[in-house]
DOVEX-403552 format. One record per residue (C-alpha): residue number from 0; x, y, z. Coordinates in Angstrom, 1 decimal, padded with zeros to 4 digits, m for minus. Layout:
+-----+--------+--------+--------+
| pos |     xx |     yy |     zz |
+-----+--------+--------+--------+
| NUM |      X |      Y |      Z |
...
+-----+--------+--------+--------+
This chain:
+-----+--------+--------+--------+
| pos |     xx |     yy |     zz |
+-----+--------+--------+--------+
|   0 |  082.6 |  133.7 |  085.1 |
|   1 |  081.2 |  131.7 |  088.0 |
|   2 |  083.6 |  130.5 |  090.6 |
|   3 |  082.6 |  127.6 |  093.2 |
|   4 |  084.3 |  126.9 |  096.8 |
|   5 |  082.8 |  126.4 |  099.4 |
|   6 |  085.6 |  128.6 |  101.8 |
|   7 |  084.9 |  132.2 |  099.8 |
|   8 |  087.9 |  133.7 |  102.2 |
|   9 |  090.7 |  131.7 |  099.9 |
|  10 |  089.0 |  133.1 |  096.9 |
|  11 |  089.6 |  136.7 |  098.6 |
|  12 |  092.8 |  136.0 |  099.2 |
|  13 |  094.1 |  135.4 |  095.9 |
|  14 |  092.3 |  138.4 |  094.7 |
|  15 |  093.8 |  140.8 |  097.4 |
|  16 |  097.2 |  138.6 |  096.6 |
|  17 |  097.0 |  140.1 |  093.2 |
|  18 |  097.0 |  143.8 |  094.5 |
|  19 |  093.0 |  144.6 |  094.4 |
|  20 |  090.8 |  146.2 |  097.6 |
|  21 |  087.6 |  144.0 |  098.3 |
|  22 |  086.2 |  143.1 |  101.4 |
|  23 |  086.0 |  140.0 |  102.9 |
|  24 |  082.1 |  140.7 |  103.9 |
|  25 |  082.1 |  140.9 |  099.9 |
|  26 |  079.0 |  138.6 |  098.2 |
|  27 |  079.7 |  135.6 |  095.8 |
|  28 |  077.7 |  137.7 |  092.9 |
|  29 |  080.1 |  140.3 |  093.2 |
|  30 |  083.2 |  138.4 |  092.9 |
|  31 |  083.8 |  137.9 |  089.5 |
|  32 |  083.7 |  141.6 |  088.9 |
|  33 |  086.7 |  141.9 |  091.7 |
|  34 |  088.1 |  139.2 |  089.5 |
|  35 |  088.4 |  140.8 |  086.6 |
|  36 |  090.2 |  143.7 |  087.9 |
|  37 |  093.1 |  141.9 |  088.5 |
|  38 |  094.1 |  142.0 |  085.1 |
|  39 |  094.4 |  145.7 |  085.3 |
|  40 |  096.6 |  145.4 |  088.2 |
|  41 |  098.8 |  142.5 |  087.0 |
|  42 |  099.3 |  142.9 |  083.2 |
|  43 |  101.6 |  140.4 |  083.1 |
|  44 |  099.5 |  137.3 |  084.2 |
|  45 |  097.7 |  135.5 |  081.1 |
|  46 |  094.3 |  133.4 |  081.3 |
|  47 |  094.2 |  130.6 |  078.9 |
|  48 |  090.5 |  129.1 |  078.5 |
|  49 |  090.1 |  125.7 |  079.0 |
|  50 |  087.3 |  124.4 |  077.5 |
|  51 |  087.9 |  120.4 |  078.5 |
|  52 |  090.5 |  118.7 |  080.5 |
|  53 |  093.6 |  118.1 |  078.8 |
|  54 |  096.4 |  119.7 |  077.4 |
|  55 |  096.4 |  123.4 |  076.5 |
|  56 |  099.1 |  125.4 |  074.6 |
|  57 |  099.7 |  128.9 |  076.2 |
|  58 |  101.6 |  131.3 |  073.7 |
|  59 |  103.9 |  133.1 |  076.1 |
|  60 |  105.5 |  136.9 |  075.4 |
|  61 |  109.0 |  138.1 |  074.3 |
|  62 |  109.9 |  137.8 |  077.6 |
|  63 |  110.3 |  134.4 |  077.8 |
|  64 |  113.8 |  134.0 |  076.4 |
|  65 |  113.5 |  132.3 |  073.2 |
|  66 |  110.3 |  129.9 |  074.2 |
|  67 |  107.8 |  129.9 |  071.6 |
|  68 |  105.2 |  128.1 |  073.4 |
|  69 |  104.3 |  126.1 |  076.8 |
|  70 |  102.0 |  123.4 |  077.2 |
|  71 |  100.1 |  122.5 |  080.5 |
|  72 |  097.8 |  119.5 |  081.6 |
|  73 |  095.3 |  120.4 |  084.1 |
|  74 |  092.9 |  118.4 |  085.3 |
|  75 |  089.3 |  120.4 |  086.5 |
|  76 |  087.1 |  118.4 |  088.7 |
|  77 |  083.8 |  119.5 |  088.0 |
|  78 |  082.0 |  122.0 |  091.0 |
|  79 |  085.0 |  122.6 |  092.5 |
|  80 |  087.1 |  126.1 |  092.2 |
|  81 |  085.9 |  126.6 |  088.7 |
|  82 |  084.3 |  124.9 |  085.8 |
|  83 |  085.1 |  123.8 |  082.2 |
|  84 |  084.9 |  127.0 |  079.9 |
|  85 |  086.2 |  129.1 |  082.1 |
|  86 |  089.7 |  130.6 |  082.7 |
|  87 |  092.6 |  129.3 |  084.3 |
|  88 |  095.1 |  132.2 |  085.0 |
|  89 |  098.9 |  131.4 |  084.1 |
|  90 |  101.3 |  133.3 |  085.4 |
|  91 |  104.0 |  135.0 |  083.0 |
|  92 |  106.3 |  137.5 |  084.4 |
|  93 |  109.7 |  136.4 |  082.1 |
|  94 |  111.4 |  134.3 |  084.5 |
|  95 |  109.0 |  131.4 |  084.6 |
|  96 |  106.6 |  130.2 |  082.3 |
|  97 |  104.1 |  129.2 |  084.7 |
|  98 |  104.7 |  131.1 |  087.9 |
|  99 |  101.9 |  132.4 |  090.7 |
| 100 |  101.4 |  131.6 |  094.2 |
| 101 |  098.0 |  132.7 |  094.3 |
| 102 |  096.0 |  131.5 |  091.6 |
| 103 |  092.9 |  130.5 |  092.3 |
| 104 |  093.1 |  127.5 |  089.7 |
| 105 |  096.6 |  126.8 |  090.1 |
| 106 |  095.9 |  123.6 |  092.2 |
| 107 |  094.8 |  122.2 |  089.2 |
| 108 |  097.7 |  122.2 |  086.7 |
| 109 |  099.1 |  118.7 |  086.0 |
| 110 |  102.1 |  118.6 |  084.2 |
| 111 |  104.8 |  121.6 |  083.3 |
| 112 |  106.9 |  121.2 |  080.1 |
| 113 |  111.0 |  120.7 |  080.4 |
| 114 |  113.4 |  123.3 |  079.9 |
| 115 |  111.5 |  126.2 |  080.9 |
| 116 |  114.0 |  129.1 |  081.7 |
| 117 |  114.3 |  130.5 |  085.2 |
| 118 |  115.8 |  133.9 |  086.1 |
| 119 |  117.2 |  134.6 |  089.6 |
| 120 |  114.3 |  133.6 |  091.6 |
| 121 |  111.9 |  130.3 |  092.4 |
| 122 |  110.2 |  132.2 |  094.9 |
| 123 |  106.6 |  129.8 |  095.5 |
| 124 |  107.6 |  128.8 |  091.6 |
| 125 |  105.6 |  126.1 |  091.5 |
| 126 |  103.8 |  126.6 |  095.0 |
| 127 |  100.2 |  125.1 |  095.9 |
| 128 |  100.3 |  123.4 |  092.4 |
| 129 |  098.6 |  120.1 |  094.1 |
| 130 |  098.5 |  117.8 |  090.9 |
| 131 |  101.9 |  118.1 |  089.9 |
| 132 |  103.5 |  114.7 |  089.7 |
| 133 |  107.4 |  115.8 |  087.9 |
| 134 |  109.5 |  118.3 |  088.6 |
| 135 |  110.5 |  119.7 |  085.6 |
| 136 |  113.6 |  120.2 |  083.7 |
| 137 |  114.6 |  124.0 |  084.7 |
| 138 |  117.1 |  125.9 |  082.4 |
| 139 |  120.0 |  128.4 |  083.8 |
| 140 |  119.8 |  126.9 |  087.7 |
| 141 |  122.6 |  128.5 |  088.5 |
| 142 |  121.6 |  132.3 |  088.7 |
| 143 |  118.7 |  131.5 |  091.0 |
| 144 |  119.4 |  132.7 |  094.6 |
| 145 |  116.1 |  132.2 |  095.9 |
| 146 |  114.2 |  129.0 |  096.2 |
| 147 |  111.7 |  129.8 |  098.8 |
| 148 |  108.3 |  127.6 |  098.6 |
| 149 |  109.6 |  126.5 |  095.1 |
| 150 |  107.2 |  123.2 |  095.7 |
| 151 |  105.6 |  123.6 |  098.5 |
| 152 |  101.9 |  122.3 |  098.7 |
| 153 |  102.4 |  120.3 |  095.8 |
| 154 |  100.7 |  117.3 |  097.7 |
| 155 |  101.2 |  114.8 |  094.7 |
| 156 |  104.7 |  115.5 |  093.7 |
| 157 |  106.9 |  111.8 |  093.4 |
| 158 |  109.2 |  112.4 |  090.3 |
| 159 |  112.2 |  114.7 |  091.4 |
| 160 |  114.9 |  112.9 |  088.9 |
| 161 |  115.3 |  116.1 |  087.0 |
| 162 |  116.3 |  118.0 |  089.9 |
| 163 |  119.8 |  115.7 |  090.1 |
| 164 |  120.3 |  118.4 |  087.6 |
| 165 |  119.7 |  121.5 |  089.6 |
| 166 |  122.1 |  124.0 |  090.0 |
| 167 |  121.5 |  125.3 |  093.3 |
| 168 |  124.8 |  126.6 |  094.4 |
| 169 |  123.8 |  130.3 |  094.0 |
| 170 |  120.5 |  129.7 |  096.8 |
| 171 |  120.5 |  131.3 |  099.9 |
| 172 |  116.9 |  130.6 |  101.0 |
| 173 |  115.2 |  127.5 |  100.5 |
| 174 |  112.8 |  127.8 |  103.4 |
| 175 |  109.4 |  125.8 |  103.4 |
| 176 |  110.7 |  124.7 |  099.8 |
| 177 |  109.4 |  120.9 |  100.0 |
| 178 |  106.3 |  121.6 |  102.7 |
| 179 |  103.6 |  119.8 |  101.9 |
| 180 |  105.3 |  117.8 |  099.6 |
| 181 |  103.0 |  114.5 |  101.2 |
| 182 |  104.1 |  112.3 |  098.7 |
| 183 |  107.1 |  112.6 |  097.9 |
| 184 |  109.3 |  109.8 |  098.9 |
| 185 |  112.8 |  110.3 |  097.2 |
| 186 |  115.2 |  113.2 |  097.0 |
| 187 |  118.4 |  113.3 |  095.5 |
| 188 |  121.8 |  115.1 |  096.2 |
| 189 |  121.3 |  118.8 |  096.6 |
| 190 |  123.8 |  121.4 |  096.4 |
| 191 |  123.4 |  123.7 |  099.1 |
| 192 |  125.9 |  124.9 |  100.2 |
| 193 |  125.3 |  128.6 |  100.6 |
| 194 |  122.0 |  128.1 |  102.2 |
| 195 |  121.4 |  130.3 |  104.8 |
| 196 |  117.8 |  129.7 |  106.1 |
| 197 |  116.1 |  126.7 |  105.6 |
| 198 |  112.7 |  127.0 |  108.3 |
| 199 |  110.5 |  124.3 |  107.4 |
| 200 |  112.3 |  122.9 |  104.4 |
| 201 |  110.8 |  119.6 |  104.7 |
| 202 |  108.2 |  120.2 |  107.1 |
| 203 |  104.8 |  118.1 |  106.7 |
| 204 |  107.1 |  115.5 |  104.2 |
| 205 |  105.2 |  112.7 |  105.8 |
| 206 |  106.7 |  110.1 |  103.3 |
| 207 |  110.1 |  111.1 |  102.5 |
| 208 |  112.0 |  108.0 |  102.7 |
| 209 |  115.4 |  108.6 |  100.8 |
| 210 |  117.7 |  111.7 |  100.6 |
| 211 |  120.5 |  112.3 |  098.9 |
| 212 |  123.3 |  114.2 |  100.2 |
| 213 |  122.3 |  118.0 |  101.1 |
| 214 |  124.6 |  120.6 |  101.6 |
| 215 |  124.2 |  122.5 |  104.6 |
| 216 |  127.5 |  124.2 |  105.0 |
| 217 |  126.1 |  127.4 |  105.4 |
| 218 |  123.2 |  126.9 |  106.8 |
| 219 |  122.8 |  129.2 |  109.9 |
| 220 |  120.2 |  127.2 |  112.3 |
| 221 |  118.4 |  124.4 |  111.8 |
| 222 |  115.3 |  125.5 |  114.4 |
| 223 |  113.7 |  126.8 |  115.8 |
| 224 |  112.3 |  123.2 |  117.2 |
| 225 |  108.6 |  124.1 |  116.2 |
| 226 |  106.3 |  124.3 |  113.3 |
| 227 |  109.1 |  126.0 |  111.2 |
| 228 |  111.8 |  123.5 |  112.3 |
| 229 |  114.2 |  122.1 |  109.1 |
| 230 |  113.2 |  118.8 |  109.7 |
| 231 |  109.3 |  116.9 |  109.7 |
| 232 |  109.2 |  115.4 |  113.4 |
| 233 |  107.7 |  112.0 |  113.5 |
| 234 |  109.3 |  111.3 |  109.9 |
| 235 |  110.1 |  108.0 |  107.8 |
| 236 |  113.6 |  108.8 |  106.9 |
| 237 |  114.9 |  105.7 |  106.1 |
| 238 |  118.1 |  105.8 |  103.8 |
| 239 |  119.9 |  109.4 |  104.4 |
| 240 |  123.4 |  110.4 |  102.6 |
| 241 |  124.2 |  112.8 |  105.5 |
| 242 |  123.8 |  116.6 |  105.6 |
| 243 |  127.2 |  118.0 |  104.5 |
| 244 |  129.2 |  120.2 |  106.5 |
| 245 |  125.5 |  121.2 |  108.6 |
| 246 |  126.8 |  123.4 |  111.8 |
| 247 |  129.6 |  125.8 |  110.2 |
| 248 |  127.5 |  128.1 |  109.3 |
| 249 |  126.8 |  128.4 |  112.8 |
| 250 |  128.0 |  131.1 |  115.2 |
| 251 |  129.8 |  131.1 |  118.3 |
| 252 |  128.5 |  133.7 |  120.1 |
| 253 |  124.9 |  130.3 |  121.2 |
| 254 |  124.6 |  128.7 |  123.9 |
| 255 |  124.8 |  125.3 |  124.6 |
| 256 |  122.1 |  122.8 |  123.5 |
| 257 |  120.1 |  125.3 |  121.9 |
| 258 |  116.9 |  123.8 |  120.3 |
| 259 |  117.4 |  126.1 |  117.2 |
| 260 |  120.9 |  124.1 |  116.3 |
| 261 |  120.0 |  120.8 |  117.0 |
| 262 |  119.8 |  118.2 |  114.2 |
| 263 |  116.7 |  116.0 |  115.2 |
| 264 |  115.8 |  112.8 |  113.0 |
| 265 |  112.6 |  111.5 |  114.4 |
| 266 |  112.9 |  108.3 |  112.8 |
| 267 |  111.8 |  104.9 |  114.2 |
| 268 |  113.3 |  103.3 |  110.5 |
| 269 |  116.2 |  104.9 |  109.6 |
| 270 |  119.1 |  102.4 |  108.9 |
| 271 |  122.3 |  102.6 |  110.9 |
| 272 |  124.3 |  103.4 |  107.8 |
| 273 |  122.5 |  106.5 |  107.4 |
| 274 |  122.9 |  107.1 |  110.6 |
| 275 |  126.7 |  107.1 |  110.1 |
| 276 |  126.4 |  109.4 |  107.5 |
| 277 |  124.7 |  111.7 |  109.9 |
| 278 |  127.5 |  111.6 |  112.4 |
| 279 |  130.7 |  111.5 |  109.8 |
| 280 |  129.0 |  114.3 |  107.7 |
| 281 |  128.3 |  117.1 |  110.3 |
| 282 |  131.1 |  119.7 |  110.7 |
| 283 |  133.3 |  120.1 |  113.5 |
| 284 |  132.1 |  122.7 |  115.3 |
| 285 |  134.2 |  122.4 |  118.8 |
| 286 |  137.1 |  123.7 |  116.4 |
| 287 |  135.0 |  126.5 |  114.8 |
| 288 |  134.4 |  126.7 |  118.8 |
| 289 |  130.8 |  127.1 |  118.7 |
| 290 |  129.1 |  125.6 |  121.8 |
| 291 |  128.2 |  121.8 |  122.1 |
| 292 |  124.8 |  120.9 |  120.3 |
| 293 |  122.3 |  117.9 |  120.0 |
| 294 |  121.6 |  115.3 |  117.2 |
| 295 |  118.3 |  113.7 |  118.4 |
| 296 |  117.5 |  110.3 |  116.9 |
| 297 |  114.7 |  108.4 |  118.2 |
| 298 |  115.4 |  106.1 |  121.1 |
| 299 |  114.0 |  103.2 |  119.3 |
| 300 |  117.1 |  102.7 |  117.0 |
| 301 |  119.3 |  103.4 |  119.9 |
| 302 |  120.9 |  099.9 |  119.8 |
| 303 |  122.0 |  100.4 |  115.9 |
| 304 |  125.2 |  102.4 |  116.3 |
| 305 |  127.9 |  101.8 |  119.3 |
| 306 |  129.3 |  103.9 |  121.7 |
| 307 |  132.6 |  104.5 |  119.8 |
| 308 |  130.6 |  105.7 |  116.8 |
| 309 |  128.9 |  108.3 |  118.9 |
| 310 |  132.5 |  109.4 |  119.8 |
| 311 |  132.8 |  110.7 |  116.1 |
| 312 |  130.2 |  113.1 |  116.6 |
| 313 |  131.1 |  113.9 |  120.3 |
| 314 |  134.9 |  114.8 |  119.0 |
| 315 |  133.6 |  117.4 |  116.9 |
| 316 |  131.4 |  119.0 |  119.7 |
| 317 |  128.0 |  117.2 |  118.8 |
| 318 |  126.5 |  115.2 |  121.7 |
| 319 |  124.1 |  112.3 |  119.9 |
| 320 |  121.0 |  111.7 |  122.3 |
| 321 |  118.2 |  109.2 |  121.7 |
| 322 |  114.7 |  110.8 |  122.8 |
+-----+--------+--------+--------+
């Protein structure tokens, strides 16, 4: 099995991910023999051969719940991380019928099947998976209680209608769960509302346009205002149902104007009806009587909303600045 890249480290690192010592000072003739121990460390990870591009049926284990079979559509450009012939790894560990984070050859795989059954977690389900156009149908949302990195890195993603059907009331952590996601432009109503940390939920979602309403009610910081802040900053955000209840999750013990609370949509085209939904759908936090605390729109649709408007939001302790 010849693998070809031209960074070996990220090869090393999905072999070390799978629980296997090698070195980093390791040669390329002696990687495929690293590789192949990771089947003796992880004996629940399948490789299906694919001998052409196209769409493979991988015959999963009693442990997926009933499904009898899953078919993938991956798509191998030639002298890349692999060739035709060779095996792309498919992860299998009863909860997901295609689940790993560090596959080498991951990037590659296309298309998932509907209805494939989830157990409690979506931990980096789909993570790094850079062809992936749909979101697929998931089955028995409602036990999952993490959603960390669910999609992140999957640069080509556009299609997330079937997630209108996600239960997500039982998540707590959807951090980094949409980074990367550089194409996608439309995300519908999410609900939320017992997410605790959500770092870098949309960071690097250089095209998101349209967002449904998200519930934030127990979300318990929205910074810090840095590479793992909620929101991307410049973004395009253009029509936004408002973030629901964001800011009682808070505490009351921070300060004032704390960069790790603030709400900042860095948006040069969002539309001053979703900038109402902003303002009408944060939660009061002067009653909770947590400390005042920013939302930061960008000064160049400062003119769209009028100073009585602003007076919502600064009734229930938020101060709207335009930076």
């Amino acid at each position: 099995m010849e693998y070809y890249h031209n960074d070996k480290s990220k090869i090393i690192d999905g072999i070390k991910a799978k629980g296997v010592s090698v070195d980093y000072d390791i040669t390329m003739q002696e990687i495929p023999e690293k590789i192949g121990e990771i089947t003796e460390v992880d004996l629940q990870e399948k490789e299906v051969e694919i001998t052409e591009n196209g769409t493979t049926t991988v015959e999963p284990d009693e442990d997926h719940n009933g499904l009898t079979s899953v078919e993938i559509t991956v798509n191998v450009p030639q002298g890349d991380y692999f060739k035709d012939n060779e095996n792309v790894p498919v992860g299998n560990d009863g909860s997901h019928a295609v689940y790993n984070s560090s596959n080498i050859a991951v990037k590659y795989i296309k298309e998932l099947p509907d209805n494939l059954p989830v157990g409690t977690s979506l931990y980096n389900a789909f993570s790094g998976m850079e062809e992936l156009t749909k979101a697929p149908v998931l089955l028995n949302t409602s036990s999952v209680t993490n959603a960390q990195g669910a999609f992140r890195n999957c640069k080509k993603l556009t299609d997330t209608s079937a997630m209108e059907n996600y239960d997500l009331s039982s998540v707590t952590d959807t951090r980094f769960m949409f980074e990367g996601c550089t194409s996608l432009k439309v995300l519908p109503a999410l609900n939320t509302g017992n997410v605790v940390d959500g770092y870098g939920m949309f960071t690097g979602c250089s095209s998101l346009e349209t967002i449904g309403l998200i519930d934030f009610g127990s979300l318990a910081k929205t910074g810090p205002v840095s590479y793992q802040s909620l929101m991307p900053s410049p973004c395009v955000f253009k029509d936004v149902a408002g973030f629901k209840d964001l800011g009682k999750g808070f505490d009351t013990s921070i300060s004032e104007h704390d960069g790790a609370y603030q709400l900042l949509i860095n948006s040069t085209v969002i539309t001053r009806q979703s900038m109402l939904n902003i303002i009408n759908n944060v939660y009061d936090i002067a009653t909770k009587g947590v400390a005042r605390q920013y939302i930061t729109f960008n000064r160049a649709v400062q003119n769209q909303i009028t100073a009585e408007e602003i007076a919502v939001a600064t009734a229930k302790g938020w101060d709207v600045r335009f930076s």
